[in-house]
N, C-alpha and C positions, 0 to 999 in steps of 0.2 A: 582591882580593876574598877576604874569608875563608872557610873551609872549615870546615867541623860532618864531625863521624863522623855517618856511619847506623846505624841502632841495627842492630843482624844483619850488621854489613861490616865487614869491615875496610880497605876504599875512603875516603876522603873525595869529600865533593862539592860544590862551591860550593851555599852557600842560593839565590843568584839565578844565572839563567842570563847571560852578557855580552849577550846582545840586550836585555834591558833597559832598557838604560842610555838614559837621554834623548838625542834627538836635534833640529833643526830640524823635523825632517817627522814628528816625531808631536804627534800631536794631544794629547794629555795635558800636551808642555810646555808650552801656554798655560796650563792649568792650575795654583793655587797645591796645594799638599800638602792644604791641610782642604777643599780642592772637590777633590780626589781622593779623598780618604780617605770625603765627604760619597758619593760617588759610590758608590763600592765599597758603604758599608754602606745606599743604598738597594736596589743590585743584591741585598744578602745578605739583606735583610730578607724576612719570610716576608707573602706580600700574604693579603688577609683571603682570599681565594678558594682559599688555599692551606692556611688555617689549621690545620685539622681533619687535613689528608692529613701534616703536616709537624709539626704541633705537639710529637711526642714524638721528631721525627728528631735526636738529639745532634749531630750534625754540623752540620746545618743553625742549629739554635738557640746552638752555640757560633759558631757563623760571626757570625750576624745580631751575638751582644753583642760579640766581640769587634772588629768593624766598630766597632760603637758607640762601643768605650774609645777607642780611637785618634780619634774624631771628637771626643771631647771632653778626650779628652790633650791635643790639639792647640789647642781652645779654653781652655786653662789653665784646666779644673776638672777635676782629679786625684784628688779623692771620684768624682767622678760615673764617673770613666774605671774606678777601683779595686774599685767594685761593678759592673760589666760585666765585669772582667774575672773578676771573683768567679764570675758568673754563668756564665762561659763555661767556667769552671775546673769548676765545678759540673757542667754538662752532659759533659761530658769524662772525671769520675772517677765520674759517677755519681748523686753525692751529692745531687742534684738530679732530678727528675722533672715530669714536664708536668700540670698537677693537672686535674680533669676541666673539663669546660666549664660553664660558670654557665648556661646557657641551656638544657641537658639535665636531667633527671630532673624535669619542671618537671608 
């Protein structure tokens, strides 16, 4: 398993923990990778009923695209992945903001 520095340590620490790892008795190994990956970025997606409460949380909205890139890395379209991940990069440094709601100021 490879090891990443943490930024402020001078520890290393495995990216994944070993319990991970696939076994018979989890439920995920029937699963393929893009119905895992499909899975993951519906759990991260932000549901309408949450929109308004979450819409400018950066964490949240890099979570949701970056779920997405990998759902379509994975479907071999690599534009479609590279502007999710754009987006995700966006919410993360900033550079990006949650623009008002179209249904407001009406």
């Amino acid at each position: 398993m490879p090891d990443i520095a943490m930024p402020n340590s001078s520890q290393t620490q495995p990216i994944f923990s070993d319990n991970l790892s696939t076994s018979r008795t989890d439920p995920c190994a029937e699963l393929t990778t893009q119905e895992l990956a499909q899975a993951l970025a519906a759990r991260l997606a932000i549901a309408p009923n949450d929109w308004h409460r979450l819409k400018a949380n950066r964490k949240a909205r890099a979570s949701e695209q970056a779920a997405m890139a990998l759902v379509y890395l994975l479907k071999d379209q690599p534009e479609e992945a590279l502007a999710r991940l754009q987006q995700a990069t966006g919410w993360l440094d900033r550079s990006i903001s949650a623009p008002p709601c179209p249904t407001h100021g009406r």
